[in-house]
N, C-alpha and C positions, 0 to 999 in steps of 0.2 A: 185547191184549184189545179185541175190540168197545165202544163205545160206544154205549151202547142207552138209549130212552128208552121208560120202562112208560106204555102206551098202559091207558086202558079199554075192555075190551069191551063194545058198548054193549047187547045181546043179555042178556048173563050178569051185569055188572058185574064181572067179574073182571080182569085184568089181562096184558097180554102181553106176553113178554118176548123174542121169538125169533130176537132178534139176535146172543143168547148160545149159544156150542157147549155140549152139553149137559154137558163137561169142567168149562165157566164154568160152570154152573147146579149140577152137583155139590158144585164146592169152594164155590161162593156158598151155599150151601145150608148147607154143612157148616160152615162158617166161622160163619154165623148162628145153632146149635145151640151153638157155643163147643165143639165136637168136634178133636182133633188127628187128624191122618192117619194116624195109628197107632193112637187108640181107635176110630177108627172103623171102620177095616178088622178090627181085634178083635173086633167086637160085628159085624158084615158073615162074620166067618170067612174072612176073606180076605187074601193078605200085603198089606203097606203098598204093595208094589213094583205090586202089580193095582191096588189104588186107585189112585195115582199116574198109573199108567196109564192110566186110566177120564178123572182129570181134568185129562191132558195131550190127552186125546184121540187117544190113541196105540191106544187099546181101548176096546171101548165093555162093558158088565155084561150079562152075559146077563139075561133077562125074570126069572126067578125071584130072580136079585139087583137086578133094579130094582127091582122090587115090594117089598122088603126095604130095599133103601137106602131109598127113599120113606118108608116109615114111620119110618125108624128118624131119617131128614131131616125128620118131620114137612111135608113137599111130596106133591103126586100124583103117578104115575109120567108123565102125561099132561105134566106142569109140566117134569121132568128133561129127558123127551124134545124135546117139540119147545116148552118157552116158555110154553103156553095156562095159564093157571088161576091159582092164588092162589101168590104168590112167596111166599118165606122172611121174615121180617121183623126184622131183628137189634131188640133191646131196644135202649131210650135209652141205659139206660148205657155197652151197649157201644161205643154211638157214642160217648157221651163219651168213655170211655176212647182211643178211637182219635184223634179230633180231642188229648186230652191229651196221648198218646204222641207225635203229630205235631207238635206244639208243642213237647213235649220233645227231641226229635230237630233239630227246625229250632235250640233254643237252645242245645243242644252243638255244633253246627256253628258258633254264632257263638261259644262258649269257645275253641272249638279254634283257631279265624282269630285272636283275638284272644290266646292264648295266645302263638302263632306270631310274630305283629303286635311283642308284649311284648320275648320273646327276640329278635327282628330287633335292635328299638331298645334293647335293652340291649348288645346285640354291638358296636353304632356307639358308643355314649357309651362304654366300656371300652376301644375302636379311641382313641378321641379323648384318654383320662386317662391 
């Protein structure tokens, strides 16, 4: 994924993001709704396997389904396509939750090492007795 930095536009005050393929700005979009790939292709009328597609970038949504995602993403179609306009804006929490979950993830990987770490040093003093 591109590494993008939202610029102000200094005309509009809005914001640009056009470093993202419009795939990234779908699922970034979608993700920020707290939408799954599969409710949202539901409420779109479309299989999970074309959305997917859309935000691989493998296919892009016809106009009538971009007009559609758009609202249904709360973005402009304008935004999806090429970047311009008001981005998605996840809620605090959800950040939180994500920073939480990342924290939780980093602290099972050091259970697992030290679990690991445990049975090593239990294996050599049993070697030794």
């Amino acid at each position: 994924m591109n590494i993008t930095y939202l610029k102000e536009l200094p005309e509009t005050g809005m914001t640009e993001c056009s470093d993202y393929t419009i795939g990234e700005r779908i699922c970034r979009a979608r993700d920020a709704t707290g939408l799954s790939t599969a409710q949202l292709a539901r409420r779109l009328g479309v299989k999970s396997s074309t959305l997917q597609g859309w935000e691989s970038d493998r296919s892009e949504p016809r106009s009538n389904k971009l007009v559609l995602l758009a609202g249904l993403l709360n973005v402009s179609p304008t935004w999806l396509l090429v970047g311009r306009g008001a981005s998605p804006v996840m809620d605090e929490t959800a950040s939180e939750i994500e920073l939480l979950r990342q924290s939780l993830d980093k602290v099972l990987k050091q259970a697992a090492t030290l679990t690991e770490e445990l049975a090593r040093l239990k294996a050599q003093v049993d070697d030794l007795t």
